[in-house]
PQR file with spaces between the fields and no chain letter, atoms N, CA, C, O and H, PARSE charges and radii, in Angstrom:
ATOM       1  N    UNK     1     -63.376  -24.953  -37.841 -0.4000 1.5000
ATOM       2  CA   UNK     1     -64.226  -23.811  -37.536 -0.0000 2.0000
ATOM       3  C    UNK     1     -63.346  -22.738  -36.890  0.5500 1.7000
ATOM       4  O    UNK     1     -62.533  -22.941  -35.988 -0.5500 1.4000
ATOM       5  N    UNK     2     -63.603  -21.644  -37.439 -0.4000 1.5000
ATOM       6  CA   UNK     2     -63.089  -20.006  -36.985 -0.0000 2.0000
ATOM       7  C    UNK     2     -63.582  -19.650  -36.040  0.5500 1.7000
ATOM       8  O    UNK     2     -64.792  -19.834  -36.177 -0.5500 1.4000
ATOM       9  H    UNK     2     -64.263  -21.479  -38.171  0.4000 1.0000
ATOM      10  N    UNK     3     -63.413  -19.312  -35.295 -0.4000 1.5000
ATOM      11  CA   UNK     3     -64.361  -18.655  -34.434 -0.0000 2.0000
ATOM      12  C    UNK     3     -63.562  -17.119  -33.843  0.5500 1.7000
ATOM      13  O    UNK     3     -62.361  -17.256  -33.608 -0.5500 1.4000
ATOM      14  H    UNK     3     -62.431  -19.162  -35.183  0.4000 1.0000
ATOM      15  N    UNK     4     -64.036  -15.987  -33.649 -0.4000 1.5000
ATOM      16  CA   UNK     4     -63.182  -14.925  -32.771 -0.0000 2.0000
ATOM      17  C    UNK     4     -64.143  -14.538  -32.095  0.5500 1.7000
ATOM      18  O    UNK     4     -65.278  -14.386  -32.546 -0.5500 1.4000
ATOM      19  H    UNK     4     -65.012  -15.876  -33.840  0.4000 1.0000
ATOM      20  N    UNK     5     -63.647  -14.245  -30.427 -0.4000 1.5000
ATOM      21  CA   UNK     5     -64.444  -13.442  -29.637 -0.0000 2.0000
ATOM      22  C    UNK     5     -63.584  -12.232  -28.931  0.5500 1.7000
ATOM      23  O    UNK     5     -62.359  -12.170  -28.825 -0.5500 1.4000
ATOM      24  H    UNK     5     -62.725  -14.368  -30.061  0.4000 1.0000
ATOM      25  N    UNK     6     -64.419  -11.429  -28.544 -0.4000 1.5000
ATOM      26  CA   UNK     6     -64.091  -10.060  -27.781 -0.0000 2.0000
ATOM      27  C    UNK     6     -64.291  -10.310  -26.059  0.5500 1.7000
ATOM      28  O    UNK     6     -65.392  -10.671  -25.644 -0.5500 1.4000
ATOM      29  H    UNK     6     -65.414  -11.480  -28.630  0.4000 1.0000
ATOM      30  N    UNK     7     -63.517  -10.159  -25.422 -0.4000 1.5000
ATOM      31  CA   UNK     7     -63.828  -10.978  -24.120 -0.0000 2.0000
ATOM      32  C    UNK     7     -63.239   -9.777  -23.365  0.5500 1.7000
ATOM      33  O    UNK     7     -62.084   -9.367  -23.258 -0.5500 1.4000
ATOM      34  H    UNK     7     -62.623   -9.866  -25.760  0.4000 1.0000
ATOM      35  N    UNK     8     -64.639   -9.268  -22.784 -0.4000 1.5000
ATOM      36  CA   UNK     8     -64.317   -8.004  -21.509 -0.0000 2.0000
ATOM      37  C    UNK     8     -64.884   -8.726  -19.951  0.5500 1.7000
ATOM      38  O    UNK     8     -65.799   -9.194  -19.274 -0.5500 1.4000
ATOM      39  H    UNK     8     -65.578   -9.602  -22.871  0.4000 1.0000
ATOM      40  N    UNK     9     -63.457   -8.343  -20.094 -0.4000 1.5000
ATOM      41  CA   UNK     9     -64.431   -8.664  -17.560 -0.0000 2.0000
ATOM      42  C    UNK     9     -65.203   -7.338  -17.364  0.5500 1.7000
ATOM      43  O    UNK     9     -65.439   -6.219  -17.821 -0.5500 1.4000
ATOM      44  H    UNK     9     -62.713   -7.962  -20.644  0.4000 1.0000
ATOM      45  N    UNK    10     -65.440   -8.248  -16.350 -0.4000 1.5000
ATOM      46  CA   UNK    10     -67.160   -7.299  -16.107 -0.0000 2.0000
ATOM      47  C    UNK    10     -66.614   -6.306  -15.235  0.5500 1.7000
ATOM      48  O    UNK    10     -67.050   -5.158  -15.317 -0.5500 1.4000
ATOM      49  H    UNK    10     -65.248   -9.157  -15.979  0.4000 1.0000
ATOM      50  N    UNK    11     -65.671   -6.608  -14.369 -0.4000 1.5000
ATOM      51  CA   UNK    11     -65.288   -5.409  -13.417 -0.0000 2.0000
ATOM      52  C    UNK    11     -63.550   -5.578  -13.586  0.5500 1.7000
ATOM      53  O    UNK    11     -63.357   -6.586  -14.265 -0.5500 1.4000
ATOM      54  H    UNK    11     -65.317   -7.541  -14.303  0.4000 1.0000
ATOM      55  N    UNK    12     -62.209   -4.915  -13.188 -0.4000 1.5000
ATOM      56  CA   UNK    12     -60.994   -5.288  -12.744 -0.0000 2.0000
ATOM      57  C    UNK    12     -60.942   -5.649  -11.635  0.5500 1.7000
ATOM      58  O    UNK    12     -61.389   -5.100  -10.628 -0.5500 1.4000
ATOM      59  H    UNK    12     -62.365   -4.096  -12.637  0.4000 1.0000
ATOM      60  N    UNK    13     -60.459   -6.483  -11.731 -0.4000 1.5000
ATOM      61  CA   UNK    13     -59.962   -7.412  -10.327 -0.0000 2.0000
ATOM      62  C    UNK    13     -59.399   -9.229  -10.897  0.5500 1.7000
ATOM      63  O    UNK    13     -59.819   -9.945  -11.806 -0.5500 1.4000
ATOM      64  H    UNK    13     -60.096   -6.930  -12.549  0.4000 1.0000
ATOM      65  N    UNK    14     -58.614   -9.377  -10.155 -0.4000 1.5000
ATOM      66  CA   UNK    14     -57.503  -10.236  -10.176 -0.0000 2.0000
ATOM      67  C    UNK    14     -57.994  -11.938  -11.148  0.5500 1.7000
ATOM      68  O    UNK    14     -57.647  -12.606  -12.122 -0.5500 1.4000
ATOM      69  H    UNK    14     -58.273   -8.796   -9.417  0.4000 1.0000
ATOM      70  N    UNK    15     -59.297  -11.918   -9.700 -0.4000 1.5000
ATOM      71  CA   UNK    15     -59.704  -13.188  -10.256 -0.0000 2.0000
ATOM      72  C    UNK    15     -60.884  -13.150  -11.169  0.5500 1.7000
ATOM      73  O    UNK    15     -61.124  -14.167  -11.821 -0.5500 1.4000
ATOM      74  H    UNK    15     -59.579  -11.376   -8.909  0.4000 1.0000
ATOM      75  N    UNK    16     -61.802  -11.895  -11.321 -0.4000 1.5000
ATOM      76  CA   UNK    16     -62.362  -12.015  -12.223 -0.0000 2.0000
ATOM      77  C    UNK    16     -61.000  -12.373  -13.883  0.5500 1.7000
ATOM      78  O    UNK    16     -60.928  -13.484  -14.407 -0.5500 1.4000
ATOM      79  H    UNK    16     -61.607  -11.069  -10.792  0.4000 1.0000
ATOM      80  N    UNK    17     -60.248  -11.301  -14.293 -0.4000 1.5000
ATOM      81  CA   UNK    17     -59.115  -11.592  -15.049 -0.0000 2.0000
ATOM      82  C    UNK    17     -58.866  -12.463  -15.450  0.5500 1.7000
ATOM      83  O    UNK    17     -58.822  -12.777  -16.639 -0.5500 1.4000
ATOM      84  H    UNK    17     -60.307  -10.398  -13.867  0.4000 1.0000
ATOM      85  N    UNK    18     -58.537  -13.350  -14.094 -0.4000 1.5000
ATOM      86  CA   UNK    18     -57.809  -14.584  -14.409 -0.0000 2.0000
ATOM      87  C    UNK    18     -58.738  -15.646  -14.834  0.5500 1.7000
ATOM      88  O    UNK    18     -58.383  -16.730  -15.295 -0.5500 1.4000
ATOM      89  H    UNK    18     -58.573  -13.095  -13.128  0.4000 1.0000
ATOM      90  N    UNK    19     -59.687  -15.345  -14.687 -0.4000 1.5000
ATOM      91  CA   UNK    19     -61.017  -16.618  -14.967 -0.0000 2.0000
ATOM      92  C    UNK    19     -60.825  -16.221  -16.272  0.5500 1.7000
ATOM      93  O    UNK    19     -59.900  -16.874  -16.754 -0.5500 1.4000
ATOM      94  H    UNK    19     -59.976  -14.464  -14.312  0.4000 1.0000
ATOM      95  N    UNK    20     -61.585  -14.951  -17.537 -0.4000 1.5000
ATOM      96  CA   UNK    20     -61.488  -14.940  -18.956 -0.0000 2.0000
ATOM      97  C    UNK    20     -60.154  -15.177  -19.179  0.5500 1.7000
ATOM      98  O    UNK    20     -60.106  -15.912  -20.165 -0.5500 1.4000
ATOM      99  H    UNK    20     -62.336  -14.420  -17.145  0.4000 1.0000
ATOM     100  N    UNK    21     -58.773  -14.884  -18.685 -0.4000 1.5000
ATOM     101  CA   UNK    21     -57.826  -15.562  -19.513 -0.0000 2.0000
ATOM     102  C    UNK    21     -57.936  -17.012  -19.638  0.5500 1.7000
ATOM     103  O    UNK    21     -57.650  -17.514  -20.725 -0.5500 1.4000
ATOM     104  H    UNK    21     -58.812  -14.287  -17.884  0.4000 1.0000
ATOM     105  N    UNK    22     -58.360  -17.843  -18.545 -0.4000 1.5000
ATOM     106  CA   UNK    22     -58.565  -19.146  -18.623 -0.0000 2.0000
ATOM     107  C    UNK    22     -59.190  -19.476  -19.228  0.5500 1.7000
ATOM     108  O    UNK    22     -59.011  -20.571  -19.760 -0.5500 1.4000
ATOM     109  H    UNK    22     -58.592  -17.434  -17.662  0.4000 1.0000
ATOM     110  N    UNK    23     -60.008  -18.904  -19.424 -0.4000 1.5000
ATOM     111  CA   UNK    23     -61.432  -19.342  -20.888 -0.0000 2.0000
ATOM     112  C    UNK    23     -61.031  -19.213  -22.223  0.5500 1.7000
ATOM     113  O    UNK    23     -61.432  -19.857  -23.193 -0.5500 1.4000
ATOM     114  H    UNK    23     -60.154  -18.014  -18.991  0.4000 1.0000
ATOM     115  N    UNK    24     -59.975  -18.074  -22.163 -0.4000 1.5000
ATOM     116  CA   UNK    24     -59.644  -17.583  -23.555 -0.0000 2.0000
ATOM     117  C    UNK    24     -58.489  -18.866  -23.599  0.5500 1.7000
ATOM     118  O    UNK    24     -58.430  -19.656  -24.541 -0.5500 1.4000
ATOM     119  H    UNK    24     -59.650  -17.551  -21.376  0.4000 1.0000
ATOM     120  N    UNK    25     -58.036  -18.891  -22.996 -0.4000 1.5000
ATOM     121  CA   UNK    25     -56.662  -19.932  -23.239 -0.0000 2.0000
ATOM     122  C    UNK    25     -57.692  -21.376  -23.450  0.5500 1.7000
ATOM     123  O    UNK    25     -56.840  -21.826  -22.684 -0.5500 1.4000
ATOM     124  H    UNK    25     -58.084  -18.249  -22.231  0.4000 1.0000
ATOM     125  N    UNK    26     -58.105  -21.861  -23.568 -0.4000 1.5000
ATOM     126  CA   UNK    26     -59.216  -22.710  -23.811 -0.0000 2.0000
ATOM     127  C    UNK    26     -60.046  -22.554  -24.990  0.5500 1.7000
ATOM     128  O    UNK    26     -60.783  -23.436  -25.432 -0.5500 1.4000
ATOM     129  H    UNK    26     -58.797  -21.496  -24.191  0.4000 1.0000
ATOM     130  N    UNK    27     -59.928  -21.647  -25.374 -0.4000 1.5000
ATOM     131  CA   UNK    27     -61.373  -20.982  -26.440 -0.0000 2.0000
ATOM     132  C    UNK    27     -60.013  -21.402  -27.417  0.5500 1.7000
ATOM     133  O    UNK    27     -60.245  -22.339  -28.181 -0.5500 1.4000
ATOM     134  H    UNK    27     -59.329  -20.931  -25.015  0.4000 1.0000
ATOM     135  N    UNK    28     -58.271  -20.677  -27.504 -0.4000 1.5000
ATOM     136  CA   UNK    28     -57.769  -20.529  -28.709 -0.0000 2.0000
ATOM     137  C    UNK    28     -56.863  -21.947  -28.827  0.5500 1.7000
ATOM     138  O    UNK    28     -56.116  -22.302  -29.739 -0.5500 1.4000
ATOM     139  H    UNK    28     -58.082  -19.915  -26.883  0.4000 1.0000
ATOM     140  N    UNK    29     -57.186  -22.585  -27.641 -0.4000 1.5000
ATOM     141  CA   UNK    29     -56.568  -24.222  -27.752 -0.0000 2.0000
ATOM     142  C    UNK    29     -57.372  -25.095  -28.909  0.5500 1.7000
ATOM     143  O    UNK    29     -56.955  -25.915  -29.728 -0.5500 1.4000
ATOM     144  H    UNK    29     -57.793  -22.297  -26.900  0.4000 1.0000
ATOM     145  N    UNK    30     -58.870  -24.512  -28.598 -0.4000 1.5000
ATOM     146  CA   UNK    30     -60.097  -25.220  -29.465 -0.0000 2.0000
ATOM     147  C    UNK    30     -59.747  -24.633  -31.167  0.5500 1.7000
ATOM     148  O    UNK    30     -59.954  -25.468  -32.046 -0.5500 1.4000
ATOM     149  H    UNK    30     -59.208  -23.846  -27.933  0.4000 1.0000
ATOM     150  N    UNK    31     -59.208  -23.170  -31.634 -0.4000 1.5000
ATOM     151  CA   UNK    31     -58.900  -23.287  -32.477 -0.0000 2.0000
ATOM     152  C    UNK    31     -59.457  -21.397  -32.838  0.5500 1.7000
ATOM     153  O    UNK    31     -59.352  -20.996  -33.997 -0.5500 1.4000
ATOM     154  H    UNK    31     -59.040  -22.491  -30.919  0.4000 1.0000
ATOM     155  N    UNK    32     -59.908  -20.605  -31.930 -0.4000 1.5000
ATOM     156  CA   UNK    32     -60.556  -19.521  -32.204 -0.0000 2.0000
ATOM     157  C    UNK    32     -59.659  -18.480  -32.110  0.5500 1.7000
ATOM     158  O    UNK    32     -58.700  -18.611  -31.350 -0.5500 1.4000
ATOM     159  H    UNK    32     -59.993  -20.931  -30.988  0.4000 1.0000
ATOM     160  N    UNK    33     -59.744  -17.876  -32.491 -0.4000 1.5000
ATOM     161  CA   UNK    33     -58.934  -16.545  -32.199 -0.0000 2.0000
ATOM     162  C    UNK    33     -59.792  -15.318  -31.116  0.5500 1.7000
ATOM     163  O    UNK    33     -60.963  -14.946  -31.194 -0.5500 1.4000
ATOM     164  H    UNK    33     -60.524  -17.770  -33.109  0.4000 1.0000
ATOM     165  N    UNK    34     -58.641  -14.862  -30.058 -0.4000 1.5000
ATOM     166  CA   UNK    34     -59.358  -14.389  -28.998 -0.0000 2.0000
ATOM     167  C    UNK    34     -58.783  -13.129  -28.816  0.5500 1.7000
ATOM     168  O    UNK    34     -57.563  -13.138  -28.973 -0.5500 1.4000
ATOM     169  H    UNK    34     -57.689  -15.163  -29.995  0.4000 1.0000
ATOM     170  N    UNK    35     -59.363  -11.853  -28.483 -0.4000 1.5000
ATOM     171  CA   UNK    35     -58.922  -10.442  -28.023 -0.0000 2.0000
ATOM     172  C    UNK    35     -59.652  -10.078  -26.956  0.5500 1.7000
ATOM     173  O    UNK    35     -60.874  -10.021  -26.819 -0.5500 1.4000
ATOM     174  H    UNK    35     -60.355  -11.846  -28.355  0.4000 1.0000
ATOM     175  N    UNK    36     -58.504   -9.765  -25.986 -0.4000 1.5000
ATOM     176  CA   UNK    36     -58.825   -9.443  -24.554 -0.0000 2.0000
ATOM     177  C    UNK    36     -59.290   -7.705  -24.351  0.5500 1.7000
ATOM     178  O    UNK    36     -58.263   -7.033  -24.257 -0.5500 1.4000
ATOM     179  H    UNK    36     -57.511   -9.811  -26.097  0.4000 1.0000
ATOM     180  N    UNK    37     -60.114   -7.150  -24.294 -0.4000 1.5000
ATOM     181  CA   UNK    37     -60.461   -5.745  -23.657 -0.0000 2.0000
ATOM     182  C    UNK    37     -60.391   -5.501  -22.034  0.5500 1.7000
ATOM     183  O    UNK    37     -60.833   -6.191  -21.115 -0.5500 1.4000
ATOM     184  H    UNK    37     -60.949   -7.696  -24.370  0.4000 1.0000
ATOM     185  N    UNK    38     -59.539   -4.039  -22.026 -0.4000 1.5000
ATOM     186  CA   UNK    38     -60.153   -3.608  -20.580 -0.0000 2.0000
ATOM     187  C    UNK    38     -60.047   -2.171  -20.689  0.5500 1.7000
ATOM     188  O    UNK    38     -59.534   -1.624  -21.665 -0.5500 1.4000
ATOM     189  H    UNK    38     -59.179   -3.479  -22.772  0.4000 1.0000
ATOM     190  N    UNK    39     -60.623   -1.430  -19.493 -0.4000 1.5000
ATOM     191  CA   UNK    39     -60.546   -0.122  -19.426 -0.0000 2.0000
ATOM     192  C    UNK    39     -59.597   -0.254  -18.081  0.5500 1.7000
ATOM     193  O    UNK    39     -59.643   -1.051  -17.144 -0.5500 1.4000
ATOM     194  H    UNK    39     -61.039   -1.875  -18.700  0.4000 1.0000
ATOM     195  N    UNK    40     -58.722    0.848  -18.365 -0.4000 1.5000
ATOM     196  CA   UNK    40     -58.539    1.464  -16.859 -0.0000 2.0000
ATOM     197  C    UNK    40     -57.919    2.867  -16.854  0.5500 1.7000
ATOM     198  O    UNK    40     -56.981    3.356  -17.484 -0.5500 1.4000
ATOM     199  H    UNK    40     -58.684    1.496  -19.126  0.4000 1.0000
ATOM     200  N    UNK    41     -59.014    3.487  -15.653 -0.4000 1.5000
ATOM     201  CA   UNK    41     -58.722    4.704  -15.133 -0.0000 2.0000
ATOM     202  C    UNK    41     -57.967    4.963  -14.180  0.5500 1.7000
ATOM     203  O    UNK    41     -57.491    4.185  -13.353 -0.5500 1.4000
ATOM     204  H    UNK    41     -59.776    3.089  -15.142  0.4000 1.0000
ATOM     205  N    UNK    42     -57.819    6.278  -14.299 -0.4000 1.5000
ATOM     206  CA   UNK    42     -56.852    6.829  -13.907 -0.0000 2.0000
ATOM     207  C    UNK    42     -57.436    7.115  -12.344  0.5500 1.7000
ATOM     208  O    UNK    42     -58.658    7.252  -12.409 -0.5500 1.4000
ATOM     209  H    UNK    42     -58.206    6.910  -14.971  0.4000 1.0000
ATOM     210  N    UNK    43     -56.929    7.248  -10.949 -0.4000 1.5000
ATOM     211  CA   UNK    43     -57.672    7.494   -9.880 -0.0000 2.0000
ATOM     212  C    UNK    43     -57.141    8.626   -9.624  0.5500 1.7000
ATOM     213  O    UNK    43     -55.927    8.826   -9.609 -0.5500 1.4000
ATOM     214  H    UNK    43     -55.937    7.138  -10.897  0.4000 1.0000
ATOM     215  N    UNK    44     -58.297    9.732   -9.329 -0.4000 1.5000
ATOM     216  CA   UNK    44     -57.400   10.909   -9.084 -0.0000 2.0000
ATOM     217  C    UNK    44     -58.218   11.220   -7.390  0.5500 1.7000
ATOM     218  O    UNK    44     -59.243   10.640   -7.034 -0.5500 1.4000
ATOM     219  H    UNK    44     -59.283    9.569   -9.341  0.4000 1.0000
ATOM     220  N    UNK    45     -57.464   12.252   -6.550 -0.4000 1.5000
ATOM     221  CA   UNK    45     -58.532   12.254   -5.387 -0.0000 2.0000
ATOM     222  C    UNK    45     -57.389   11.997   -4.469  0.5500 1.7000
ATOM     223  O    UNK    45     -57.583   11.879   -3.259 -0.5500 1.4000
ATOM     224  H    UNK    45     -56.631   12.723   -6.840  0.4000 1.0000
């Protein structure tokens, strides 16, 4: 079985991050193919 998912954290920050890479590293051990999304802005101010 194929499987691909799109895997966005809900906010940036360290350990949110590190939790979906851990999932994803798990998800493509099982056999899926995985792509990581994020946004990041620019802070101006």
């Amino acid at each position: 079985m194929n499987n691909h998912f799109l895997m966005l954290p809900s906010a940036i920050g360290r350990s949110h991050f590190n939790r979906l890479v851990l999932i994803a590293q798990e998800l493509q051990r099982r056999g899926s193919e995985i792509a990581l999304a994020l946004s990041i802005r620019a802070q101006t101010g």
